[in-house]
N, C-alpha and C positions, 0 to 999 in steps of 0.2 A: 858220528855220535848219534844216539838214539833222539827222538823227537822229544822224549823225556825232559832233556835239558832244556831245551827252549820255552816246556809248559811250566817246567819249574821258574825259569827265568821270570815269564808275563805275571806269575802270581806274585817272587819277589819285589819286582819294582812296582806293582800294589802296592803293595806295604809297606811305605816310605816315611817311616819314624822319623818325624822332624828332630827328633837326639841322637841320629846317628854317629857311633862317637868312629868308626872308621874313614882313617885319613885319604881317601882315593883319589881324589886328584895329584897325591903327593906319589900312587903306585904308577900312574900313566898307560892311559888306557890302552894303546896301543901293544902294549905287553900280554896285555888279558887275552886277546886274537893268536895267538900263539905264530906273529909272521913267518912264512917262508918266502925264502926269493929262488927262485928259477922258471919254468918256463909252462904257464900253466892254464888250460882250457876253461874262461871263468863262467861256461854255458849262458853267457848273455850272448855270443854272436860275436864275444872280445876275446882276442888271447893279452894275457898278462903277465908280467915279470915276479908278483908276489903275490903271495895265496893269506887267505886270513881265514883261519877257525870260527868262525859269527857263532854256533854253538857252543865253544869255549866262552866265547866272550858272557855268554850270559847262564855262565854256569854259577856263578857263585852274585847272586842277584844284590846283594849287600853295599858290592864295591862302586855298583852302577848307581847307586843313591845318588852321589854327593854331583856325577855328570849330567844325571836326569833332570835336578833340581837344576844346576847351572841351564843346561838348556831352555828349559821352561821359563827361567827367568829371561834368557834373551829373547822369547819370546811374545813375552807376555807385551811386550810394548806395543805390537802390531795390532791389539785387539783383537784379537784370534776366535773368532766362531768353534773351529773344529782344526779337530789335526790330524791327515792323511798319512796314513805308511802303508806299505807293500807288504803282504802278508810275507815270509811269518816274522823276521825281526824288525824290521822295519816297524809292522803294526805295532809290537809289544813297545818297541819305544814310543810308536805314537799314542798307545793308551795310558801310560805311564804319565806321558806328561799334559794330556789330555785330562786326566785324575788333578792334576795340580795345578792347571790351571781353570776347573771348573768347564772344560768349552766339552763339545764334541768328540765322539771318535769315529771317525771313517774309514775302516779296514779298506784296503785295494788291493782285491784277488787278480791273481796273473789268468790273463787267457793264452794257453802257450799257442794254440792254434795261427793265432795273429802273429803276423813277421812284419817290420819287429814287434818284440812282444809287447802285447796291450794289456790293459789291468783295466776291472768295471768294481763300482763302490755299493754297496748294498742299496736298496731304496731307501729312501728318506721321507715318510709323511711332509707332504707340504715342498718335498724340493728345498733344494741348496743354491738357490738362485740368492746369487747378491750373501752367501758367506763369504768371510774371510777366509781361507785355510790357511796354516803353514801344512808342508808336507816333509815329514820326516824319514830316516833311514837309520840302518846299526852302522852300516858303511855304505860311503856313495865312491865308485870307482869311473864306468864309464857315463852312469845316471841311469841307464839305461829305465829303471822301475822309477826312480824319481819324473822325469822326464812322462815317462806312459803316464802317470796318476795325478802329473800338474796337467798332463792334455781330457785325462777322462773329467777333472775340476772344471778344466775350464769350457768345457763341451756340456756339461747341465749348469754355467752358468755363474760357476762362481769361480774366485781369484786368489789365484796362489798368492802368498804375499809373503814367505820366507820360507825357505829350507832349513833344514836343521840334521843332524847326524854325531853319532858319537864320534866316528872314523871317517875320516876323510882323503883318499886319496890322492898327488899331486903328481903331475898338473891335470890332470882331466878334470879332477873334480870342480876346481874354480872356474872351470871353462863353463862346465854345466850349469852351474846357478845365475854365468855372466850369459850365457843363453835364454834362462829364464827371465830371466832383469829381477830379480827379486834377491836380497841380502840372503849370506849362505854364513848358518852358524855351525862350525866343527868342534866338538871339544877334543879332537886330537886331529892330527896330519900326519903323515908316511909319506914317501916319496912313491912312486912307482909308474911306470909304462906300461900304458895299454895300447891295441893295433887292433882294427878288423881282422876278424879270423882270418879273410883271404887275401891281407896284406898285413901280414903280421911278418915281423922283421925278424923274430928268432925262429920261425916256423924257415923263412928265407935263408937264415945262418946253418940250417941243418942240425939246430940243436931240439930234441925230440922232446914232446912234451911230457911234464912233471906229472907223475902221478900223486896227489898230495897226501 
């Protein structure tokens, strides 16, 4: 899908009318991704059993109100400075709820260059020494961008102190945040298998991969 969707997406979860009267927690977010399962290259260095639309997901910005709020409220307990996410959904959920809870926002752009991939945060007058972050995601699968942007955090000095994501993969994803040592908040879960590309088990089975 066009990039279009995604700009639309960061402008609707701006504008989070506290009278939203749509029921979304009640549609389940994980529908909004439009899942596939079969056998599919997720260009982090992972192959994986199910593909997820992250530009559907925030096509229709409305529905992501009522999970952005939920978010931000589990977060807000940490005392949260600023909230990091991975360009480009990632971020937009992290400025969403960065907007709601008054802190920070600290995009983290990918350097593909870096193996594995690295992500760097804009400067910061004055430095981010001794912030709290949480770092955020639309979906966390193998962490891979979660992971880069809690190491670029804590390399100028400040301290990841919870993950957060709409979508949450299993079992990798709880693997990742019990890596991080920092509480992991999902407002939905999916089941799915991920493998290094060069020990990827359906790559092994001879089953070819999914064009999505």
């Amino acid at each position: 899908m066009p990039d279009t969707s995604r700009q639309a997406g960061l402008r609707g979860l701006l504008a989070m009318a506290p009278d939203a009267t749509i029921d979304a927690m009640a549609t389940g977010i994980a529908a909004l991704a439009n899942p596939q399962a079969g056998h599919f290259d997720l260009a982090t260095g992972y192959h994986g059993d199910l593909w997820l639309d992250l530009d559907a997901l925030f096509l229709r910005p409305a529905l992501l109100r009522p999970h952005v709020r939920w978010l931000a409220d589990q977060l807000r307990v940490h005392r949260i400075d600023a909230v990091c996410g991975p360009v480009e959904g990632g971020a937009f959920v992290a400025q969403a709820v960065a907007d709601m809870l008054d802190s920070a926002f600290l995009p983290g752009y990918r350097e593909p260059a870096k193996q594995p991939a690295g992500y760097h945060l804009p400067p910061v007058t004055g430095g981010i020494r001794g912030w709290r972050v949480a770092v955020t995601d639309d979906a966390v699968n193998a962490g891979t961008a979660v992971r880069a942007c809690a190491a670029e955090l804590r390399s100028q000095a400040a301290e990841p102190v919870a993950v957060g994501a709409l979508l949450a993969l299993a079992p990798a994803a709880p693997a990742v945040a019990a890596e991080l040592s920092v509480p992991f908040y999902p407002v939905d879960t999916m089941t799915s298998q991920v493998w290094p590309a060069d020990d990827c088990r359906l790559c092994a089975s001879g089953i070819p991969v999914t064009r999505p």
